[in-house]
C-alpha positions as CSV (number, residue, x, y, z in Angstrom):
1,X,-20.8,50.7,-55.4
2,X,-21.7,51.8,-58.8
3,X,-25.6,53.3,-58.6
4,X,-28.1,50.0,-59.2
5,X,-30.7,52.3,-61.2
6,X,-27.3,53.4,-63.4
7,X,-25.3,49.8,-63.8
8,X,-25.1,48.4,-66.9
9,X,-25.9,45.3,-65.8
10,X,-29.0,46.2,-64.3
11,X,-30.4,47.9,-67.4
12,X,-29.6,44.9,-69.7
13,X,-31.1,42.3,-67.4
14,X,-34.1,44.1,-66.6
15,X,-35.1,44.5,-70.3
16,X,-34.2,40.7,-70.7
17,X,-36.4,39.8,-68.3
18,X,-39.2,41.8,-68.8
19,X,-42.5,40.5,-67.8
20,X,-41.4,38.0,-66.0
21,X,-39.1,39.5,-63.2
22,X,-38.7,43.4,-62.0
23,X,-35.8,44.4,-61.0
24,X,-35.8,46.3,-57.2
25,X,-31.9,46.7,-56.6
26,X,-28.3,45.4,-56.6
27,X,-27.5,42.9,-53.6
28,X,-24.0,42.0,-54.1
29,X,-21.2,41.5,-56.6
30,X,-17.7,39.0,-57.0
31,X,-15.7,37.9,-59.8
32,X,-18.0,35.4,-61.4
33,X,-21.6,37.2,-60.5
34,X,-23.8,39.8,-59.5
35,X,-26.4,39.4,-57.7
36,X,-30.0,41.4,-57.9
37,X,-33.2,41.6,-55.8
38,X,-36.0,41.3,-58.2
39,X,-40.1,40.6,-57.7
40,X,-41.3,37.1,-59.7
41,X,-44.4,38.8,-61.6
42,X,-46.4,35.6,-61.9
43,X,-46.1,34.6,-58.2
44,X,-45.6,37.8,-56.8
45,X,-42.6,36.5,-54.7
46,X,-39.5,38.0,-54.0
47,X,-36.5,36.4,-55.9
48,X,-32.5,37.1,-56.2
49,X,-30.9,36.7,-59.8
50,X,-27.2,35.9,-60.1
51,X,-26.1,37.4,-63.7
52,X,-22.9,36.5,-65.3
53,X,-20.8,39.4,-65.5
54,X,-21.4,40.9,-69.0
55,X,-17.7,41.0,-70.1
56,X,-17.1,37.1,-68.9
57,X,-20.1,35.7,-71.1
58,X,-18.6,35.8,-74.3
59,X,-16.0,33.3,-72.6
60,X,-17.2,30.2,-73.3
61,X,-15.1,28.5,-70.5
62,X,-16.7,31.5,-67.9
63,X,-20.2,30.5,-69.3
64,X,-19.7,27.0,-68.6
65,X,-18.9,27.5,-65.2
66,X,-21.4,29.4,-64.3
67,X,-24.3,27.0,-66.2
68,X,-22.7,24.7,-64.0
69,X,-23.0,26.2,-61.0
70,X,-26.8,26.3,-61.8
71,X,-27.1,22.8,-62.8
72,X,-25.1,21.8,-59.5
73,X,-27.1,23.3,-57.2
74,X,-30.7,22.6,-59.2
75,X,-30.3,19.3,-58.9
76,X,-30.0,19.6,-54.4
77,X,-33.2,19.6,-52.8
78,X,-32.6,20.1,-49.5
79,X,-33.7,22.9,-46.6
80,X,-30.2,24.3,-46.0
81,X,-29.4,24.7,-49.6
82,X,-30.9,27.7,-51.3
83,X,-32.8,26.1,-54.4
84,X,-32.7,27.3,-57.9
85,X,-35.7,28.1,-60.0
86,X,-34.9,28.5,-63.2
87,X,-32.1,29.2,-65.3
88,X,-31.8,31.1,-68.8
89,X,-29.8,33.0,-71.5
90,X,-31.1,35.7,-73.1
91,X,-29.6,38.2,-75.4
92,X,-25.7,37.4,-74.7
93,X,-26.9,37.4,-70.7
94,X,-26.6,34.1,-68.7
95,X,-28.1,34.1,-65.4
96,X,-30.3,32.6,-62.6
97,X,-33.0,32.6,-60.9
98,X,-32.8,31.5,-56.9
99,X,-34.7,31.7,-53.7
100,X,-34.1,35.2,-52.0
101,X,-32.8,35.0,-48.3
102,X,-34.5,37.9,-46.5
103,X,-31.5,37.8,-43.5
104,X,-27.4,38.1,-43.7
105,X,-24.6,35.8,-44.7
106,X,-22.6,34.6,-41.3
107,X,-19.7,36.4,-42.3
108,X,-21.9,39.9,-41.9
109,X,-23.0,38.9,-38.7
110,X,-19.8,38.1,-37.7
111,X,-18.5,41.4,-38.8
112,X,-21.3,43.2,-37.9
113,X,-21.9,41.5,-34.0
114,X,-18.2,39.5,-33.6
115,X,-17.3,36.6,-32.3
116,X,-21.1,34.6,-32.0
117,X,-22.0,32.1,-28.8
118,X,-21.0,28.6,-28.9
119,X,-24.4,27.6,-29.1
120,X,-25.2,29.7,-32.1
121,X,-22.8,28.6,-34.0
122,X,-23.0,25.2,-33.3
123,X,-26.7,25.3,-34.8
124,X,-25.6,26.8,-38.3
125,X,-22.4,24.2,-38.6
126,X,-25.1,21.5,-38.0
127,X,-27.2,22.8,-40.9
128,X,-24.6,23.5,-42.7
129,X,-23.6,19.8,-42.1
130,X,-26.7,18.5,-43.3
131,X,-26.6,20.6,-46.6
132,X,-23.5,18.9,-47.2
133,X,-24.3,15.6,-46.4
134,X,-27.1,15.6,-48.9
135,X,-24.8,17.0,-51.3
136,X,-21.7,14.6,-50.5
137,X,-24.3,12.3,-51.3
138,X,-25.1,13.1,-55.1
139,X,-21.1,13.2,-55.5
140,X,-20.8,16.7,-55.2
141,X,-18.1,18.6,-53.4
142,X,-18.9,22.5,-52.3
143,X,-14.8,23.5,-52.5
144,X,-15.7,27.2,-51.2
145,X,-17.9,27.1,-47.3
146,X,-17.1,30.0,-46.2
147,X,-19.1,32.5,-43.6
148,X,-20.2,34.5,-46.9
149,X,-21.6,31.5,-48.9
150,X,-23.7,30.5,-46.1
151,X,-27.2,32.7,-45.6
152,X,-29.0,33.2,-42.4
153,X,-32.5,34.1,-42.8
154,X,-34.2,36.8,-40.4
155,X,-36.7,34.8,-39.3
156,X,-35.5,31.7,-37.1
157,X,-31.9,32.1,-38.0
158,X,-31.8,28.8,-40.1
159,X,-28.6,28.6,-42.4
160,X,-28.7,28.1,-46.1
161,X,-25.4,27.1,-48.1
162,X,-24.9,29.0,-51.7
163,X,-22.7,29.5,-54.4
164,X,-21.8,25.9,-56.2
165,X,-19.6,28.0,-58.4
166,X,-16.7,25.7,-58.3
167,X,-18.0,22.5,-56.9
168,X,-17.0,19.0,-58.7
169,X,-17.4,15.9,-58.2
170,X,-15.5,14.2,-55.4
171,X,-12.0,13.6,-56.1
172,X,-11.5,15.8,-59.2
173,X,-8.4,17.9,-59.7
174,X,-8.9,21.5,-60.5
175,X,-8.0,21.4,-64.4
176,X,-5.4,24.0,-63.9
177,X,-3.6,22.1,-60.9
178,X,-4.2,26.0,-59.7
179,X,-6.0,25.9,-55.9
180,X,-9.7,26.9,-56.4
181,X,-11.4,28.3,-53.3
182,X,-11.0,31.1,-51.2
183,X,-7.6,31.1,-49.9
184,X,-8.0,31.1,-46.0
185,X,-10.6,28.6,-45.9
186,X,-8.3,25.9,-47.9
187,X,-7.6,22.4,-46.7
188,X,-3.7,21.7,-46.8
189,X,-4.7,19.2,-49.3
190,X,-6.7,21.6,-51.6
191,X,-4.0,24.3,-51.0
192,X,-1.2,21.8,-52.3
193,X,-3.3,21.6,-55.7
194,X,-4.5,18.4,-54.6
195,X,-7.7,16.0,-55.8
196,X,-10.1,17.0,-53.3
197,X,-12.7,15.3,-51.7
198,X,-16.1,15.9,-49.3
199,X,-13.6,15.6,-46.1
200,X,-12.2,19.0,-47.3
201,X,-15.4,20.4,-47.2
202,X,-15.3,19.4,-43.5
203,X,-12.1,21.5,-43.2
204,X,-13.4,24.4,-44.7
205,X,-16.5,24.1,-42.5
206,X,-14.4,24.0,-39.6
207,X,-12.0,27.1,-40.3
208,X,-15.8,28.5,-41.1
209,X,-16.7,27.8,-37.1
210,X,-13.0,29.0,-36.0
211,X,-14.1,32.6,-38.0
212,X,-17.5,32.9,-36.4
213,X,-16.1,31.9,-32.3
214,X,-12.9,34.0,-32.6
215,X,-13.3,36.3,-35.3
216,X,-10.2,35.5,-37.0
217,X,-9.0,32.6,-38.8
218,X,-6.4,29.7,-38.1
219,X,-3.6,30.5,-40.3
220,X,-2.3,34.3,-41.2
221,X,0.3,35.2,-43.8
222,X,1.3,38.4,-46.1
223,X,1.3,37.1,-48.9
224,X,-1.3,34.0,-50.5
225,X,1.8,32.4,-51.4
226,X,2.9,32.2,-47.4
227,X,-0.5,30.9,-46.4
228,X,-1.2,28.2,-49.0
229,X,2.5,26.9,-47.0
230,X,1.2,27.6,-44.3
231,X,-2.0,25.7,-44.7
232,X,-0.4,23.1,-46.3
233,X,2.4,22.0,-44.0
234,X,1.4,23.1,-40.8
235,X,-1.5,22.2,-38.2
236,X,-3.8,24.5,-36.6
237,X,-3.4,25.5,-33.0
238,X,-5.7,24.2,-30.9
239,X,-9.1,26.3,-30.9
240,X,-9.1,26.5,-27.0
241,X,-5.5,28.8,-27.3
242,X,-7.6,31.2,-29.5
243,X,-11.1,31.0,-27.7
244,X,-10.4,29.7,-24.3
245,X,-13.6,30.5,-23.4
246,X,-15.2,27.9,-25.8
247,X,-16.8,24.4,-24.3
248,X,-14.3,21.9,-24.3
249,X,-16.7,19.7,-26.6
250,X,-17.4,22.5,-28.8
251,X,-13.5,22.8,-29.5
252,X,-13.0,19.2,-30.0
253,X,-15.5,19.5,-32.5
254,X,-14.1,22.4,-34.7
255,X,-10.1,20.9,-33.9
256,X,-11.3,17.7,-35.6
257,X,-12.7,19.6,-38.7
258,X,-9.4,21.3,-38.9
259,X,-7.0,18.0,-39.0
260,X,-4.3,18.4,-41.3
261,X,-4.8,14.5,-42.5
262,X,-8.0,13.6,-43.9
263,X,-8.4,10.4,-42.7
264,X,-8.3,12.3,-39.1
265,X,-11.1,14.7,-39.4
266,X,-14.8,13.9,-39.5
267,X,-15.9,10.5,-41.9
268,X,-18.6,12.4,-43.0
269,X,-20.8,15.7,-42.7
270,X,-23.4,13.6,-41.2
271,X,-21.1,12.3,-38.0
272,X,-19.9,15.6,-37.7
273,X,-24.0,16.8,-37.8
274,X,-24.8,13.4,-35.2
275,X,-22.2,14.3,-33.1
276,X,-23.6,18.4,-33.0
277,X,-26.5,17.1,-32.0
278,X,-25.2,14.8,-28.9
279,X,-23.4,17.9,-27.6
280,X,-26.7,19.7,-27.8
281,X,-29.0,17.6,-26.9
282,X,-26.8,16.9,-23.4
283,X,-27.0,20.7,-23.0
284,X,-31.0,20.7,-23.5
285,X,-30.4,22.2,-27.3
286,X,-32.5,19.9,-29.3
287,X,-34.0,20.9,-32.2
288,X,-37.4,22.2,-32.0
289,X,-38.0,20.2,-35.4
290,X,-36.8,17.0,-33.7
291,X,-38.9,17.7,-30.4
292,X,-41.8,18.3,-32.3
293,X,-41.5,14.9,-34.1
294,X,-40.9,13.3,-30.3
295,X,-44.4,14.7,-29.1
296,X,-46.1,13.7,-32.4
297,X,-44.9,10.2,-32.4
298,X,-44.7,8.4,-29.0
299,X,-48.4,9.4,-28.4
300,X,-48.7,7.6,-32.0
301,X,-47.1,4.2,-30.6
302,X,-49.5,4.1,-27.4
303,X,-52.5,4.2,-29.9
304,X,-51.1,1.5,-32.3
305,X,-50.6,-0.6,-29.1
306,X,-53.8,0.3,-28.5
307,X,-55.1,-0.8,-31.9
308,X,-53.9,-4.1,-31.8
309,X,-54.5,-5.0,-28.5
310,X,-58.0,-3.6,-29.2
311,X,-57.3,-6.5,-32.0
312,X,-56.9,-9.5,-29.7
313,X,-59.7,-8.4,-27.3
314,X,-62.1,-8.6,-30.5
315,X,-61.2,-12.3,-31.3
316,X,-61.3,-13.0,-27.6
317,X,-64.1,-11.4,-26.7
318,X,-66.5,-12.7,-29.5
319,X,-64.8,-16.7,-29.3
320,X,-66.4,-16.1,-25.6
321,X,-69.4,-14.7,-26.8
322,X,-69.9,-17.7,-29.3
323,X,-69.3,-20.2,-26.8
324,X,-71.8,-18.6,-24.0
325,X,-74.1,-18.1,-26.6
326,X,-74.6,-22.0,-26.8
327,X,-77.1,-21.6,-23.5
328,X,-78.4,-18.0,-23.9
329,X,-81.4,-18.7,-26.2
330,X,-80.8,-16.5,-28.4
331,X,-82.5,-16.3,-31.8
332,X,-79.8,-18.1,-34.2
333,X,-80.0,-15.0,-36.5
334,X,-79.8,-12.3,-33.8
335,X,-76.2,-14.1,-32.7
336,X,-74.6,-14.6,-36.2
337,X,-75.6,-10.7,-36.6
338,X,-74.3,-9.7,-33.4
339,X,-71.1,-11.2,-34.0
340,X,-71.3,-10.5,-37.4
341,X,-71.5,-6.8,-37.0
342,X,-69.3,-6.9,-33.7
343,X,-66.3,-8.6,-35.9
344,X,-66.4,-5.8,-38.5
345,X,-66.6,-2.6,-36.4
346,X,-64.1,-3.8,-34.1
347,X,-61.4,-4.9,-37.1
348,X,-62.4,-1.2,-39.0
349,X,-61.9,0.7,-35.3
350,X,-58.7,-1.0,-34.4
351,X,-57.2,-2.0,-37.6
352,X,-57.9,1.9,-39.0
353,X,-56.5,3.4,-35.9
354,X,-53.2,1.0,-36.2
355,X,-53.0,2.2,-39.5
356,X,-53.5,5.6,-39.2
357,X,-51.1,6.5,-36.3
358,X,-48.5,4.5,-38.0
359,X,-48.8,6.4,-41.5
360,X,-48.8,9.7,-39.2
361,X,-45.5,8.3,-37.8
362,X,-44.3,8.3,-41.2
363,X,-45.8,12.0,-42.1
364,X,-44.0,13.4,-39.5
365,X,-40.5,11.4,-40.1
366,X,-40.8,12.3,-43.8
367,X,-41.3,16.2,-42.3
368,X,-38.3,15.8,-40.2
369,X,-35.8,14.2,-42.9
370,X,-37.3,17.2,-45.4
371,X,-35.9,19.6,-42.8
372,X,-32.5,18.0,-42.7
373,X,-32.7,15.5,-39.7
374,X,-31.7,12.1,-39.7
375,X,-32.2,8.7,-37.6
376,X,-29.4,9.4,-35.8
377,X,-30.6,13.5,-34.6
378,X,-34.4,11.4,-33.9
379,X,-33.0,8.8,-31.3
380,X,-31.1,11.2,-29.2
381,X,-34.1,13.4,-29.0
382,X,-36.4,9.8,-28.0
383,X,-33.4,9.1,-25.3
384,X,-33.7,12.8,-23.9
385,X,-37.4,12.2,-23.6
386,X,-37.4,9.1,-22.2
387,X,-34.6,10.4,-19.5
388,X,-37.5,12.9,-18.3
389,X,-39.9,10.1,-18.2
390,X,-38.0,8.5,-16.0
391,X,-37.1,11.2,-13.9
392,X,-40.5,11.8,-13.6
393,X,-41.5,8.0,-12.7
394,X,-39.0,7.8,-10.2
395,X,-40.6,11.0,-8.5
396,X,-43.8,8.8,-8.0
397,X,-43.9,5.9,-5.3
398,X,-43.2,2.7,-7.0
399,X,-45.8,1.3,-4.3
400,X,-48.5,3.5,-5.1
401,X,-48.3,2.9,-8.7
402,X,-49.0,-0.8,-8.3
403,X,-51.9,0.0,-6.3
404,X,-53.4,1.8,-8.6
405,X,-53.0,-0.6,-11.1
406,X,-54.1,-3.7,-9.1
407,X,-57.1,-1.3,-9.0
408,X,-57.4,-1.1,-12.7
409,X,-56.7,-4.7,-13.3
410,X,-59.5,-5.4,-11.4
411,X,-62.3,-2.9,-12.1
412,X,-61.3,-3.3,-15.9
413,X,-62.2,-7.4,-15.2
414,X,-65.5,-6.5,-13.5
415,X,-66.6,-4.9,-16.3
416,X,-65.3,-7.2,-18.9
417,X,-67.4,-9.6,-16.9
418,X,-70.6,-7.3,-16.7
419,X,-70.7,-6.7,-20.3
420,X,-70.5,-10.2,-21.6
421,X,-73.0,-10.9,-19.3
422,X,-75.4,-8.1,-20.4
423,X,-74.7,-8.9,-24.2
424,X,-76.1,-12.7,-23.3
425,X,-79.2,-11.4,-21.9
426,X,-82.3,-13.7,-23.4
427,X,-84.9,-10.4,-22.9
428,X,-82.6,-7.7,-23.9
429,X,-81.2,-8.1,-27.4
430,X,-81.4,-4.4,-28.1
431,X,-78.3,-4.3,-25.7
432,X,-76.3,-7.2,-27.4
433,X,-73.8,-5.2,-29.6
434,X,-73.2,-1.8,-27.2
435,X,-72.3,-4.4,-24.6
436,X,-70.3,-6.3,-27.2
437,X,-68.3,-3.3,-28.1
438,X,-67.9,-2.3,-24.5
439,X,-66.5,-5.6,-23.3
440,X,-64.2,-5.5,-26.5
441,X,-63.2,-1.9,-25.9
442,X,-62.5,-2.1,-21.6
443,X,-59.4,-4.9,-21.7
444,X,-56.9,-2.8,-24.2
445,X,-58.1,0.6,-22.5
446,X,-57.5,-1.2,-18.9
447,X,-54.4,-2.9,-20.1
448,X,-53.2,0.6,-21.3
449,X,-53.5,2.3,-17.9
450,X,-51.8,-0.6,-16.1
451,X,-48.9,-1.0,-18.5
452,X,-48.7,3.6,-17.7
453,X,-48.1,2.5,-14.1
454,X,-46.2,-0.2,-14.2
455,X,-43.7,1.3,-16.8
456,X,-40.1,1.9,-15.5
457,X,-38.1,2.6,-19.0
458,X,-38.3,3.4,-22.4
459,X,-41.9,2.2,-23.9
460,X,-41.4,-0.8,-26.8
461,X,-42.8,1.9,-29.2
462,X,-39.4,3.8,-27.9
463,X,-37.2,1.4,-28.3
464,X,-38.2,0.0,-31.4
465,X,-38.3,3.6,-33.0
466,X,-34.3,3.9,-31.8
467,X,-33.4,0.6,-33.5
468,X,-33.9,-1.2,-36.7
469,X,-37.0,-0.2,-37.5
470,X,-36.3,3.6,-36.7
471,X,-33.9,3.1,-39.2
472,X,-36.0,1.3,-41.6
473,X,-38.5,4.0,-41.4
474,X,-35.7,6.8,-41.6
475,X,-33.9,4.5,-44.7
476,X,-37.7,4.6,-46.4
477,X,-38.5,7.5,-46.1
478,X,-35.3,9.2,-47.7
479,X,-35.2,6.7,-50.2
480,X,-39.4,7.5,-51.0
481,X,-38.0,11.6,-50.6
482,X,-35.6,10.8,-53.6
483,X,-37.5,9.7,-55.9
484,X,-39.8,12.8,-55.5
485,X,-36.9,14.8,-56.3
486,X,-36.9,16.9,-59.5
487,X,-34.3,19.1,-60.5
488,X,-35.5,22.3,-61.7
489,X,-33.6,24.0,-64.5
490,X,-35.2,26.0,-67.3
């Protein structure tokens, strides 16, 4: 490689963008761009810019492409897409301004390590999944996954998809009717010249996973010309005759990517992502992200059960306290105030924490869908968790369990019972509303604790979260995620 400090390139972009960005070093170069590690002055970040080649940008046609590259990918939000920060032209230059992965692209580590684990790879083709689903989408077909488009950062591994070069929109012929892509990672129907659409980015993803588990890819040839007829007329072989050591549902995976006929491979990156994530989530691979979610919200469901049955003891509780209160003796205005202030702190307690453990619900869903997970990845991780319940229920006597909540039904009744009492005392007013509250307070608590032992599946909280109103939620919360989104190109 030509010296970084010595490279034309270099020396033109760094005194057109001067002030702004210093250069450090050349990362990487192909036909349509080089890429540079440079330092964002103002935020003091690293950042990589992709220049256009400086004898393609007096082409208009090159210049086009490669503005729309940046426009293409500006305009995907999404975690496993690398986002854009700005784009420019300056003194005959065209270039970019993107995210900088501190890691490797797949295709390194695959040269550098070989063949990865089943399990590792599975986890990037998931992400890699998502990325496209979002960008599938907005209309917008990749035409070029490949290991060395998708970036693996150091830290955690996660995958990041790059290079929109030559994406369209779904369906579009290359102008040319020439194949646009890199050749081994063609669909047959891209590779015949072909209008192609997001199920040949499925194709390409799947050739991708092929490269990483074996090392080499599905089809061979000598010349590009024996390939693309290759690719085009004939099917894969099976990934098991290359890996045999693979997981049978890991190779069904990748062989479906890899159908010759469209209509035979994956519907969309997000089944082929759902069904990632059944395969893992049977092997005890789920997604930290998506088990973090589980513990944040199932604790949230038992307190907005507690909430509202906190609700209905209030009314209940203070419609018996009105009634007793006809032979208590009570002053007329300590009553109305009891109940009075009662009836507000109880509605403000209960009603708040509904409220509040509900909107966390949605905080951590939004969290979850920002880091590429969707309903589908969320109930699989609730049924895992409510498998171990269970598995933990049925390690615990059945008969002790009632017990103890016979024992709970009734001590929680006793002192239901002493605190009404108390709070109708005729000489002891000052003890009115903390007996209130506490006769409001012991029926949901006790409830709670009975409902704990009793339980023998998935809570309602559980279900409902795995049905319509999981989906709902899911459905809102995307839909809210869009409307936040702002392309940014400068």
């Amino acid at each position: 490689m030509t010296d970084t400090f010595l490279s034309p390139e270099f020396l033109a972009l760094q005194r057109a963008v001067a002030g702004r960005y210093s250069l450090v070093r050349e990362l990487g170069r192909g036909g349509m761009g080089i890429v540079f590690l440079a330092r964002d002055v103002a935020l003091d970040r690293p950042v990589a810019i992709k220049l256009l080649p400086l004898a393609l940008s007096a082409e208009a046609a090159f210049r086009e492409r490669f503005l729309r590259e940046a426009r293409t990918a500006a305009s995907l939000a999404h975690p496993n897409i690398v986002p854009i920060h700005a784009v420019d032209e300056a003194h005959d230059l065209v270039y970019f301004v993107m995210a900088f992965v501190d890691g490797e692209s797949l295709g390194e580590r695959v040269r550098r390590r070989g063949p990865l684990p089943a399990v590792e790879v599975m986890r990037v083709v998931q992400e890699v999944a998502y990325a496209l689903s979002h960008a599938h989408a907005r209309g917008i077909v990749h035409r070029d996954i490949k290991p060395d488009n998708i970036l693996l950062e150091r830290d955690g591994g996660r995958a990041l998809v790059t290079d929109f070069g030559i994406a369209r929109a779904s369906g579009q012929t290359p102008a040319s009717g020439v194949p646009a892509g890199t050749p081994h990672y063609l669909s047959p129907e891209a590779a015949r010249g072909e209008a192609a659409d997001a199920r040949s980015d499925l194709y390409a993803l799947g050739v991708t996973a092929c490269f990483a588990l074996t090392g080499r890819h599905p089809f061979e040839a000598d010349t590009l010309a024996a390939l693309l007829v290759r690719q085009a007329t004939e099917s894969p072989p099976a990934l098991e005759s290359l890996a045999p050591g693979v997981p049978a549902r890991v190779a069904a995976v990748v062989d479906r990517c890899l159908q010759r006929e469209p209509g035979e491979r994956w519907r969309s990156a997000e089944a082929l992502a759902r069904e990632i994530d059944r395969i893992r989530a049977r092997d005890g691979e789920t997604a930290p992200a998506v088990r973090a979610w589980v513990r944040e919200v199932v604790p949230a469901g038992n307190d907005v059960s507690l909430g509202l049955a906190g609700a209905v003891s209030s009314v209940s509780v203070l419609t018996i306290l009105s009634w007793l209160e006809g032979g208590t003796g009570l002053a007329a205005g300590i009553t109305d105030l009891l109940i009075g202030v009662t009836m507000v702190a109880t509605v403000a307690l209960f009603g708040g924490l509904s409220i509040v453990r509900f909107g966390s619900t949605a905080m951590a869903t939004r969290d979850l869908v920002e880091q590429g997970y969707d309903h589908a990845a969320a109930s699989l991780a609730l049924e895992q968790a409510e498998a171990e319940q269970a598995a933990d229920l049925a390690s615990m006597p059945l008969a002790a369990r009632r017990r103890r909540a016979w024992l709970y039904g009734l001590t929680g009744a006793a002192k239901t019972a002493l605190a009404l009492w108390v709070a109708t005392l005729d000489n002891h007013a000052w003890l009115a509303f903390p007996a209130a509250m506490g006769a409001v307070l012991i029926p949901p608590i006790t409830l709670r604790a009975i409902i704990k032992e009793l339980a023998t599946g998935p809570s309602v909280w559980s279900r409902m979260l795995r049905g319509r109103v999981g989906r709902l939620l899911f459905r809102g919360v995307r839909l809210a995620a869009r409307r936040r989104e702002q392309p940014v190109v400068g």
